[in-house]
Rosetta silent file (secondary structure, phi, psi, omega in degrees, C-alpha in Angstrom):
SEQUENCE: XXXXXXXXXXXXXXXXXXXXXXXXXXXXXXXXXXXXXXXXXXXXXXXXXXXXXXXXXXXXXXXXXXXXXXXXXXXXXXXXXXXXXXXXXXXXXXXXXXXXXXXXXXXXXXXXXXXXXXXXXXXXXXXXXXXXXXXXXXXXXXXXXXXXXXXXXXXXXXXXXXXXXXXXXXXXXXXXXXXXXXXXXXXXXXXXXXXXXXXXXXXXXXXXXXXXXXXXXXXXXXXXXXXXXXXXXXXXXXXXXXXXX
SCORE:     score description
SCORE:     0.000 S_00000001
   1 L     0.000  -36.426  176.612  -30.520   27.439  -17.416 S_00000001
   2 H   -63.466  -40.516  179.040  -34.243   27.683  -18.125 S_00000001
   3 H   -63.849  -43.415  179.347  -34.852   24.583  -16.016 S_00000001
   4 H   -64.227  -42.590  178.793  -32.808   25.995  -13.133 S_00000001
   5 H   -63.582  -40.491  178.495  -34.616   29.340  -13.344 S_00000001
   6 H   -65.250  -40.130  179.550  -37.994   27.580  -13.369 S_00000001
   7 H   -64.481  -40.440  177.983  -37.001   25.489  -10.355 S_00000001
   8 H   -60.267  -38.969  178.714  -35.983   28.607   -8.422 S_00000001
   9 H   -64.167  -31.090 -177.636  -39.427   30.107   -9.049 S_00000001
  10 H   -73.339  -26.836 -173.607  -40.998   26.948   -7.636 S_00000001
  11 L   -77.370  149.743  174.833  -39.073   27.147   -4.326 S_00000001
  12 L   -65.201  -45.126  172.043  -40.300   28.968   -1.232 S_00000001
  13 L  -159.293  157.038 -179.606  -36.831   30.454   -0.861 S_00000001
  14 L  -154.486  172.384  173.261  -33.289   29.714   -2.010 S_00000001
  15 E  -140.748  162.962  171.842  -29.836   31.241   -2.113 S_00000001
  16 L   -91.030  129.121 -174.518  -26.850   31.259   -4.423 S_00000001
  17 L   -73.253  154.088  173.212  -23.995   29.346   -2.795 S_00000001
  18 E  -106.686  102.735 -176.264  -20.615   30.783   -1.946 S_00000001
  19 E  -103.346  120.473  178.735  -18.113   28.131   -3.058 S_00000001
  20 E   -89.371  102.243 -177.237  -14.469   28.613   -2.073 S_00000001
  21 L   -81.444   -5.452 -178.639  -12.530   26.945   -4.875 S_00000001
  22 L   -97.724  -18.619 -176.178   -9.148   27.762   -3.318 S_00000001
  23 L   -68.238  132.143  177.309   -9.617   26.066    0.060 S_00000001
  24 L   -91.220   -9.422 -179.405   -7.667   22.825    0.458 S_00000001
  25 L  -114.999  142.433 -177.828   -9.653   21.868    3.576 S_00000001
  26 L   -76.932  143.338  171.958  -13.354   20.978    3.654 S_00000001
  27 L  -153.547  159.186  179.896  -15.909   23.145    5.436 S_00000001
  28 E  -149.659  126.212  176.416  -19.658   23.665    5.301 S_00000001
  29 E  -128.090  119.445 -180.000  -21.810   26.514    6.639 S_00000001
  30 E  -132.064  143.382  178.508  -25.593   26.420    6.113 S_00000001
  31 E  -124.936  123.924  177.677  -28.400   28.551    7.502 S_00000001
  32 E    53.324   54.843 -179.417  -32.034   27.386    7.571 S_00000001
  33 E   -85.422  147.949 -178.880  -31.480   24.531    5.133 S_00000001
  34 L  -144.525  164.630 -178.582  -34.388   22.314    4.075 S_00000001
  35 L   -91.710  134.224 -173.921  -35.251   19.235    1.996 S_00000001
  36 L   -69.175  -20.457 -174.332  -36.979   19.905   -1.350 S_00000001
  37 L   -98.765    3.781 -177.809  -39.453   17.004   -1.132 S_00000001
  38 L  -103.193  126.386  176.972  -40.905   17.750    2.321 S_00000001
  39 L   -75.089  133.336 -176.843  -44.060   19.811    2.623 S_00000001
  40 L    51.340   58.575 -175.953  -43.697   22.443    5.361 S_00000001
  41 L   -70.465  152.973  171.293  -40.129   21.368    6.206 S_00000001
  42 L   -89.932  123.978 -177.136  -38.363   22.177    9.469 S_00000001
  43 L   -87.870  150.231  178.554  -35.215   24.153    8.659 S_00000001
  44 E  -136.955  159.803 -179.891  -31.884   23.647   10.411 S_00000001
  45 E  -128.168  150.020 -178.872  -28.513   25.394   10.538 S_00000001
  46 E  -159.042  141.272  175.635  -24.978   24.068   10.918 S_00000001
  47 E  -136.750  120.297 -176.533  -21.440   25.388   10.646 S_00000001
  48 E  -155.494  147.913  169.608  -18.493   22.994   10.728 S_00000001
  49 L  -123.824   16.629  175.970  -15.010   22.305    9.457 S_00000001
  50 L  -132.059  159.555 -177.823  -14.774   18.932   11.228 S_00000001
  51 L   -62.849  157.257 -172.391  -16.687   15.671   10.733 S_00000001
  52 E  -128.277  132.539  174.519  -20.083   15.304   12.381 S_00000001
  53 E  -108.714  125.494 -176.367  -21.733   12.375   14.157 S_00000001
  54 E  -115.241  121.189  178.951  -25.532   12.583   14.366 S_00000001
  55 E  -115.716  172.339  179.367  -27.460   10.495   16.883 S_00000001
  56 E   153.131  168.465 -177.699  -31.093   10.316   17.881 S_00000001
  57 L   -73.412  172.129  176.914  -34.120    8.090   18.244 S_00000001
  58 L   -61.264  136.931  176.333  -35.942    6.282   15.478 S_00000001
  59 L    67.336   15.802 -176.520  -37.812    8.605   13.079 S_00000001
  60 L   -83.796  -16.998  176.353  -36.341   11.704   14.726 S_00000001
  61 L   124.192    4.074 -176.813  -34.844   13.141   11.529 S_00000001
  62 H   -59.123  -54.369 -175.923  -31.223   11.903   11.339 S_00000001
  63 H   -65.095  -41.353  179.988  -31.417   10.370    7.861 S_00000001
  64 H   -62.387  -38.258 -178.809  -33.520   13.184    6.422 S_00000001
  65 H   -66.576  -45.224 -179.070  -31.042   15.780    7.662 S_00000001
  66 H   -69.666  -29.529  174.250  -27.977   14.164    6.100 S_00000001
  67 H   -68.124  -36.099  176.605  -29.931   13.670    2.858 S_00000001
  68 H   -60.921  -45.430  177.866  -30.823   17.370    2.999 S_00000001
  69 H   -64.256  -41.554 -178.118  -27.150   18.285    3.258 S_00000001
  70 H   -64.133  -45.928  179.765  -26.215   15.851    0.485 S_00000001
  71 H   -61.035  -43.276 -178.755  -28.845   17.157   -1.954 S_00000001
  72 H   -71.032  -32.030  175.296  -27.821   20.749   -1.333 S_00000001
  73 H   -62.353  -37.587  178.303  -24.116   19.930   -1.706 S_00000001
  74 H   -72.794  -46.722 -179.579  -24.913   18.579   -5.171 S_00000001
  75 H   -60.929  -35.484 -177.226  -27.251   21.419   -6.143 S_00000001
  76 H   -62.887  -33.216 -175.054  -24.690   24.007   -5.034 S_00000001
  77 L  -104.009    8.176  177.489  -22.091   22.720   -7.493 S_00000001
  78 L  -118.781  -65.999 -178.344  -24.448   21.950  -10.375 S_00000001
  79 L  -104.743   13.577  171.739  -27.263   24.495  -10.755 S_00000001
  80 L    54.824   41.636 -176.044  -25.777   27.043   -8.323 S_00000001
  81 L  -142.443  128.716  179.541  -28.933   26.946   -6.205 S_00000001
  82 E  -126.449  141.997 -178.021  -29.324   25.959   -2.543 S_00000001
  83 L   -89.291   73.710 -179.494  -32.475   25.427   -0.524 S_00000001
  84 L  -169.274  175.554  178.199  -31.516   27.583    2.441 S_00000001
  85 L   -80.762  -33.702  179.927  -30.956   31.195    3.460 S_00000001
  86 E  -149.849  138.589  179.605  -27.170   30.950    3.258 S_00000001
  87 E  -143.015  123.219  173.100  -24.761   28.323    1.975 S_00000001
  88 E  -139.450  143.235 -179.426  -20.973   28.449    1.892 S_00000001
  89 E  -162.112  167.476  167.889  -18.476   25.633    1.496 S_00000001
  90 E   -75.554  167.667  170.537  -15.208   24.586    0.005 S_00000001
  91 L   -65.973  134.953 -170.424  -15.253   22.853   -3.365 S_00000001
  92 E  -137.927  139.159  167.122  -16.251   19.270   -2.554 S_00000001
  93 E   -88.298  126.402 -172.536  -16.385   15.804   -4.086 S_00000001
  94 E   -99.332  125.795  176.339  -19.686   14.305   -2.924 S_00000001
  95 E  -130.486  154.877  175.960  -19.953   10.676   -1.804 S_00000001
  96 E  -146.536  156.114  171.238  -22.644    8.773    0.088 S_00000001
  97 E  -135.328   86.870 -174.686  -23.344    5.408    1.664 S_00000001
  98 L  -143.402  155.514  175.471  -27.112    5.339    2.138 S_00000001
  99 L    51.724   43.387  179.882  -30.130    3.164    1.287 S_00000001
 100 L   -79.222  162.205  177.475  -27.961    0.124    0.615 S_00000001
 101 L  -152.244  159.768  177.010  -29.323   -3.356   -0.019 S_00000001
 102 L   -72.456  165.748 -175.031  -28.077   -6.866   -0.551 S_00000001
 103 E  -137.742  108.814 -178.702  -27.624   -8.136   -4.111 S_00000001
 104 L   -66.033  -34.201 -175.480  -28.473  -11.703   -5.094 S_00000001
 105 L   -70.556  -38.880  177.711  -26.889  -11.374   -8.531 S_00000001
 106 L   -92.331    0.921  179.647  -23.473  -10.290   -7.244 S_00000001
 107 L    58.093   35.584  176.521  -23.901  -12.558   -4.184 S_00000001
 108 E   -97.981  127.621  171.481  -23.228   -9.645   -1.846 S_00000001
 109 L   -72.889  172.297  177.785  -24.810   -9.697    1.611 S_00000001
 110 H   -60.171  -42.488 -179.387  -26.016   -6.434    3.140 S_00000001
 111 H   -64.114  -40.763  177.990  -22.825   -6.189    5.177 S_00000001
 112 H   -63.131  -39.521  176.828  -20.646   -6.764    2.093 S_00000001
 113 H   -61.571  -39.745  179.252  -22.540   -4.017    0.270 S_00000001
 114 H   -63.745  -50.770 -173.795  -21.882   -1.704    3.216 S_00000001
 115 H   -70.388  -29.948  174.711  -18.153   -2.287    3.523 S_00000001
 116 H   -67.829  -41.065  179.602  -17.638   -1.982   -0.251 S_00000001
 117 H   -63.705  -42.719 -179.564  -19.554    1.302   -0.259 S_00000001
 118 H   -69.372  -36.939  178.952  -17.512    2.665    2.651 S_00000001
 119 H   -63.432  -35.714  176.421  -14.202    1.555    1.135 S_00000001
 120 H   -58.044  -37.364  178.966  -15.068    3.550   -1.985 S_00000001
 121 H   -75.146  -42.743  178.664  -15.280    6.650    0.242 S_00000001
 122 H   -57.538  -37.968 -177.838  -12.104    5.845    2.178 S_00000001
 123 L   -82.142   -2.960 -174.469  -10.252    5.544   -1.149 S_00000001
 124 L   -77.591  -17.833 -176.062  -11.677    8.827   -2.516 S_00000001
 125 L   -82.031   75.968 -173.089   -9.141   11.061   -0.763 S_00000001
 126 L  -120.117   -6.885 -178.339   -6.575   11.002   -3.568 S_00000001
 127 L  -143.150 -166.095 -174.578   -6.099   14.635   -4.670 S_00000001
 128 L   -81.175   -8.051 -179.866   -6.350   18.232   -3.478 S_00000001
 129 L   -84.074  120.883 -179.552  -10.139   18.443   -3.778 S_00000001
 130 E   -62.735  156.095  179.615  -11.752   17.839   -0.357 S_00000001
 131 E  -109.029  140.370  166.598  -14.398   15.134    0.034 S_00000001
 132 E  -119.031  132.079 -177.886  -17.779   15.431    1.702 S_00000001
 133 E  -134.197  153.977 -176.563  -19.507   12.144    2.514 S_00000001
 134 E  -130.082  120.134 -175.123  -22.812   11.087    4.031 S_00000001
 135 E  -123.280  122.043 -177.865  -23.156    7.757    5.833 S_00000001
 136 E  -105.198  118.098  178.851  -26.506    6.530    7.150 S_00000001
 137 L    56.021   82.831 -173.010  -26.418    3.972    9.992 S_00000001
 138 L   -63.513  123.045  173.593  -22.807    2.795    9.878 S_00000001
 139 L    50.721   45.949 -179.473  -22.431   -0.975    9.414 S_00000001
 140 L   -69.026  -12.492 -174.257  -25.942   -1.838   10.570 S_00000001
 141 L   -84.562   13.123  179.933  -25.606   -5.211    8.832 S_00000001
 142 L  -139.348  179.573 -174.351  -23.470   -6.900   11.492 S_00000001
 143 L   -68.461  157.798 -172.079  -23.361   -7.661   15.222 S_00000001
 144 H   -59.111  -47.233 -175.243  -23.165   -4.878   17.808 S_00000001
 145 H   -59.674  -53.750 -178.125  -19.658   -5.577   19.144 S_00000001
 146 H   -72.598  -29.842  177.959  -17.880   -5.672   15.792 S_00000001
 147 H   -61.865  -47.367 -178.581  -20.101   -2.935   14.339 S_00000001
 148 H   -63.917  -45.296 -178.450  -19.049   -0.440   16.997 S_00000001
 149 H   -64.247  -48.345 -178.207  -15.346   -1.370   16.750 S_00000001
 150 H   -68.705  -41.155  179.007  -15.211   -1.354   12.933 S_00000001
 151 H   -60.820  -43.178 -179.263  -17.393    1.762   12.612 S_00000001
 152 H   -59.866  -43.469 -177.280  -15.177    3.661   15.060 S_00000001
 153 H   -72.177  -39.440  178.654  -12.021    2.861   13.119 S_00000001
 154 H   -66.030  -46.579 -179.773  -13.509    3.579    9.686 S_00000001
 155 H   -65.819  -38.102  177.180  -15.028    6.885   10.814 S_00000001
 156 H   -62.809  -40.874  177.598  -11.830    7.866   12.611 S_00000001
 157 H   -61.852  -45.018  178.101   -9.886    7.176    9.420 S_00000001
 158 H   -63.125  -39.263 -178.521  -12.291    9.338    7.399 S_00000001
 159 H   -66.362  -24.816 -179.042  -12.093   12.081   10.009 S_00000001
 160 L   -95.244   -2.913  172.678   -8.320   12.216    9.739 S_00000001
 161 L   -90.875 -176.870  177.928   -8.365   12.424    5.943 S_00000001
 162 L   -84.877   55.652 -171.526   -9.260   15.493    3.924 S_00000001
 163 E  -131.855  132.733  174.367  -12.898   14.456    4.285 S_00000001
 164 E  -100.059  102.071 -174.087  -15.909   16.113    5.865 S_00000001
 165 E  -100.204  133.264  171.330  -17.976   13.130    7.023 S_00000001
 166 E  -116.082  113.735 -176.044  -21.580   13.287    8.219 S_00000001
 167 E  -122.788  128.771  175.040  -22.579    9.984    9.811 S_00000001
 168 E  -100.627  137.383 -177.029  -25.942    9.082   11.368 S_00000001
 169 L  -153.634  153.612  170.934  -25.962    6.261   13.901 S_00000001
 170 L   -92.191  -11.315 -175.241  -27.914    4.604   16.714 S_00000001
 171 L   -81.194   92.394 -177.957  -24.667    3.530   18.392 S_00000001
 172 L   -59.752  -27.741 -179.587  -24.338    6.104   21.183 S_00000001
 173 H   -55.848  -31.210 -177.089  -20.990    4.530   22.130 S_00000001
 174 H   -65.187  -29.098 -179.346  -19.456    6.128   19.040 S_00000001
 175 H   -65.303  -31.515  177.597  -20.051    9.641   20.397 S_00000001
 176 H   -82.516  -42.188 -178.787  -17.664    8.924   23.257 S_00000001
 177 H   -61.974  -38.238 -172.496  -15.149    6.908   21.236 S_00000001
 178 L  -105.383   16.417 -173.601  -14.887    9.583   18.531 S_00000001
 179 L   -64.341  -20.906  178.129  -15.285   12.725   20.640 S_00000001
 180 L   -80.165  -21.406 -175.085  -11.756   13.943   19.825 S_00000001
 181 L  -106.246  -36.357 -171.581  -12.374   13.758   16.077 S_00000001
 182 L  -111.061  142.814  166.844  -16.099   14.348   15.542 S_00000001
 183 E   -81.536  142.109 -177.233  -18.540   17.079   16.524 S_00000001
 184 E  -110.617  133.334  173.467  -21.722   15.566   17.963 S_00000001
 185 E  -134.975  164.186 -179.963  -25.281   16.622   17.214 S_00000001
 186 E  -153.156  163.590  168.834  -28.607   14.925   17.775 S_00000001
 187 E  -115.699  152.168 -178.445  -32.347   14.940   17.197 S_00000001
 188 L  -142.697  176.624 -177.506  -34.805   14.101   19.962 S_00000001
 189 E  -134.941  165.782  172.804  -38.478   13.568   20.755 S_00000001
 190 E  -121.465  140.639  177.084  -41.026   14.335   23.458 S_00000001
 191 E   -97.108  116.955 -177.618  -43.520   11.845   24.887 S_00000001
 192 E  -128.804  115.810  177.704  -46.952   13.485   25.223 S_00000001
 193 L    51.546   53.691  178.700  -50.034   11.503   26.296 S_00000001
 194 L    61.484   21.778  174.776  -48.597    8.144   25.210 S_00000001
 195 E  -124.567  154.626  179.109  -47.568    9.593   21.872 S_00000001
 196 E  -105.983  121.075 -175.998  -44.099   10.410   20.529 S_00000001
 197 E  -116.676  130.341 -178.805  -43.754   13.931   19.114 S_00000001
 198 E  -109.015  142.392  174.652  -40.719   15.113   17.127 S_00000001
 199 L  -102.855  -11.563  176.517  -39.615   18.696   16.558 S_00000001
 200 L    58.813   27.352  178.332  -36.952   17.767   13.944 S_00000001
 201 L  -100.764  132.498  178.777  -34.561   20.444   15.232 S_00000001
 202 L   -72.797  131.932 -179.237  -30.831   19.756   15.259 S_00000001
 203 E  -127.854  149.879 -179.457  -29.273   20.102   18.715 S_00000001
 204 E   -74.363  150.980  176.743  -25.672   20.068   19.897 S_00000001
 205 L    92.374  169.618  179.233  -24.243   17.100   21.795 S_00000001
 206 L   -77.884  158.253  177.400  -25.022   13.355   21.770 S_00000001
 207 L   -74.129  147.186  175.240  -28.519   11.947   22.176 S_00000001
 208 L  -128.388   22.170  179.830  -29.568   10.633   25.583 S_00000001
 209 L  -123.827  157.339  173.957  -33.009    9.273   24.685 S_00000001
 210 L  -132.313  149.481  178.585  -34.394    6.020   23.254 S_00000001
 211 L  -144.176    8.829 -175.241  -37.806    5.389   21.750 S_00000001
 212 H   -60.439  -44.632 -179.725  -37.760    2.030   19.940 S_00000001
 213 H   -71.804  -38.224  178.515  -39.881    0.256   22.570 S_00000001
 214 H   -59.987  -38.084  179.698  -42.140    3.287   22.997 S_00000001
 215 H   -66.416  -29.842  173.728  -42.912    3.236   19.271 S_00000001
 216 H   -59.708  -41.748  179.903  -44.082   -0.401   19.619 S_00000001
 217 H   -66.460  -42.018 -176.427  -46.656    0.881   22.097 S_00000001
 218 H   -60.826  -36.693 -177.772  -47.714    3.801   19.893 S_00000001
 219 L   -93.774    7.555  167.906  -48.643    1.534   16.971 S_00000001
 220 L   101.321   18.938  175.015  -50.550   -0.914   19.160 S_00000001
 221 L   -64.650  154.136  178.814  -48.307   -3.800   20.228 S_00000001
 222 L   -55.810  135.231 -177.711  -49.552   -5.879   23.158 S_00000001
 223 H   -61.056  -29.070  179.064  -48.824   -4.167   26.503 S_00000001
 224 H   -65.719  -39.778  176.250  -47.301   -7.376   27.847 S_00000001
 225 H   -62.751  -44.294 -178.575  -44.633   -7.310   25.100 S_00000001
 226 H   -62.173  -48.065 -177.075  -43.895   -3.646   25.870 S_00000001
 227 H   -62.249  -44.155 -179.479  -43.608   -4.197   29.632 S_00000001
 228 H   -66.527  -37.906  178.179  -41.291   -7.209   29.292 S_00000001
 229 H   -65.036  -42.731  178.493  -39.083   -5.393   26.780 S_00000001
 230 H   -64.337  -41.658  178.989  -38.796   -2.382   29.091 S_00000001
 231 H   -63.310  -41.509  178.091  -37.973   -4.614   32.071 S_00000001
 232 H   -62.139  -40.558  179.908  -35.272   -6.414   30.080 S_00000001
 233 H   -62.761  -47.060  179.827  -33.753   -3.097   29.058 S_00000001
 234 H   -61.044  -42.422 -179.274  -33.617   -1.814   32.636 S_00000001
 235 H   -65.229  -40.938  179.779  -32.052   -5.051   33.877 S_00000001
 236 H   -65.241  -41.304  178.317  -29.398   -5.016   31.169 S_00000001
 237 H   -60.553  -40.160 -177.511  -28.519   -1.378   31.938 S_00000001
 238 H   -77.870  -39.247 -171.641  -28.179   -2.233   35.651 S_00000001
 239 H  -109.238  -19.576 -176.861  -26.499   -5.645   35.411 S_00000001
 240 L    74.019   17.519 -178.047  -24.948   -5.807   31.961 S_00000001
 241 L  -134.231  135.023  175.819  -26.558   -9.227   31.389 S_00000001
 242 L   -82.735  138.854  174.215  -29.535  -10.222   29.234 S_00000001
 243 L   -69.106  147.310  170.975  -32.194  -12.444   30.816 S_00000001
 244 L   -86.840  131.432 -177.759  -32.813  -15.867   29.264 S_00000001
 245 L  -121.923    0.000    0.000  -36.461  -16.145   28.178 S_00000001
């Protein structure tokens, strides 16, 4: 208790969570929530009783936001302290599939590590306590076609269980495939004077921007590489076929 009290003094602001221990269905309501390890953090708010799919460009804040929710979900049910203005939720079992890596000793590839981690979450819905789970970049360890198909089915399965899933992804296709099951939010950026500027604010709806090639330019890649990559992208969008180079 002394440690928790000392930690509260250290925080800029916090609240005591309102945990509904009687609810059989998962829900989460947060106001101005922030990550404890970020100096001058940008706060965000969210209220949902359905799973959430988060899209956005590289470095826009997707992973940090779901980690923020995950940390606060744990703090709320351990030291009764949340880094936000208001926090209310059902009682929740917390699971995550983030920061995975391959394992030479167990002979697991990155993809095997991913599917084992996700299966652990799928199998967690076994009693009356709702599950909250956080998945960062679903099945990034495999090819695009099978990744989208397998991710859609796994996320749909989680969404139809007693599970509140927060999944971050670059696969915009999933926002359309899962629109009946998942609420969609996104982070975005602005391009100002050949620089990419992020506001780190959560916005409703799917993302409609890309910045991977632009970021190559920002850190100094050869302009010829940038131009050819952009041309290839435009041609694929128009024709649906990649050029042979």
């Amino acid at each position: 208790m002394l440690s928790a009290a000392s930690y509260r003094k250290y925080l800029d602001f916090y609240c005591k969570p309102d945990i509904d221990t009687t609810s059989k269905k998962p829900f989460l309501n947060v106001t101005e929530i922030y990550h404890p390890f970020i100096k001058n953090p940008v706060c965000n708010s969210l209220s949902t009783d359905k799973p959430v799919l988060i899209t956005g460009s590289n470095a826009s804040g997707k992973s940090t936001f779901i980690k923020t929710l995950a940390i606060n979900a744990i703090l709320s049910q351990t030291i009764y302290t949340c880094l936000c203005e208001r926090y209310s939720s059902s009682r929740l079992k917390v699971y995550s599939s983030m920061s995975l890596r391959d394992n030479l000793f167990s002979q697991d590839s990155y993809y095997m590590a991913e599917i084992k981690s996700l299966k652990r979450i799928v199998d967690a819905d076994k009693d009356d306590i709702p599950v909250i789970c956080f998945v960062d970049e679903v099945l990034r360890g495999t090819n695009t076609l099978e990744r989208v198909a397998a991710s859609a089915q796994i996320l749909d399965n989680l969404g139809k269980q007693n599970t509140l899933c927060f999944a971050a992804t670059h696969d915009i296709e999933l926002t359309n495939i899962l629109k009946k099951t998942y609420a969609c939010y996104h982070f975005e950026e602005n391009v100002i004077d050949d620089d990419v500027v992020f506001d780190y604010k959560l916005k409703e709806g799917p993302s409609n921007t890309r910045n991977a090639i632009k970021l190559l330019s920002v850190i100094g890649y050869d302009k010829n590489i940038i131009k050819k990559a952009e041309d290839m992208t435009v041609k694929f969008i128009n024709d649906g076929i990649w050029d042979v180079i």
